[in-house]
C-alpha positions in Angstrom: 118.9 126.2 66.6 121.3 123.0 66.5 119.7 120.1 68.2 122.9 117.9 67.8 124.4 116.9 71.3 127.5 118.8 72.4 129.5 115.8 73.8 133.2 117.3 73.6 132.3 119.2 70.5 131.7 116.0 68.9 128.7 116.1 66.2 126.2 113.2 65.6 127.9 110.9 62.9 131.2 111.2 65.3 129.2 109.9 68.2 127.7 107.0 65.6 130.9 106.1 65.0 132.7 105.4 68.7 129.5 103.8 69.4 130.0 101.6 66.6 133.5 100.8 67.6 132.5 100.2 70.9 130.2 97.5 69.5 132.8 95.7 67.4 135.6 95.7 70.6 133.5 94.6 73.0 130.0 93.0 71.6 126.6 93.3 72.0 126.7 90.9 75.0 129.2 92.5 77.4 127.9 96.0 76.9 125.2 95.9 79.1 127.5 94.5 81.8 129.9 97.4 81.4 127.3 99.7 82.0 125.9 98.1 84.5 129.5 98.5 86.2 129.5 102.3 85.1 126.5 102.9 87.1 127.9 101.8 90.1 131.1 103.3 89.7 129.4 106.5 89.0 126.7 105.8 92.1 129.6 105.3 94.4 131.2 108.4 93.2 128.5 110.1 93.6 128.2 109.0 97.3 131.5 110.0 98.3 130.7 113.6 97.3 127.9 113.9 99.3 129.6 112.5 102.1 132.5 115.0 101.4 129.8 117.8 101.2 128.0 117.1 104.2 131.9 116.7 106.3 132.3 120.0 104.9 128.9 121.6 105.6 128.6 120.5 108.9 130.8 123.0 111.3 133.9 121.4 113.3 132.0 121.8 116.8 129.5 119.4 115.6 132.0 117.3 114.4 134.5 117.4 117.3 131.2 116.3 119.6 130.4 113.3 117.7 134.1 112.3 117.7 136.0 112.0 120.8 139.3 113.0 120.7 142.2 110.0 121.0 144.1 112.1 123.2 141.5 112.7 125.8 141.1 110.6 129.2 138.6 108.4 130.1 136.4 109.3 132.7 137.0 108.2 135.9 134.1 106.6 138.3 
């Protein structure tokens, strides 16, 4: 059994490697920040799926009652 990580087909000593090279364009002090930023990016992607999901989930009379239509008339007293 192979317990190296199957990133892309990329093998241990190639993942070493871009994570060097990540280390020597950006340094040790702004990588933290950048995944900081990642994990919101990918937390806000995230988000927008569910929300997506659910819209598409939830069946269009449901929908169509929680939304009134523009083109309808206000109700008269």
């Amino acid at each position: 059994m192979k317990l190296t990580p199957l990133l892309l087909g990329l093998g241990t000593g190639e993942i070493i490697l871009i994570v060097l090279a990540i280390l020597l364009l950006f340094g040790a002090k702004r990588i933290p920040e950048l995944m900081k930023s990642m994990g919101k990016g990918v937390k806000n992607f995230k988000e927008g799926m569910k929300e997506v999901e659910k819209e598409i989930n939830t069946p269009a009379d449901e929908t169509a009652a929680k939304e009134p239509s523009k083109d309808a008339e206000p109700e008269s007293k």
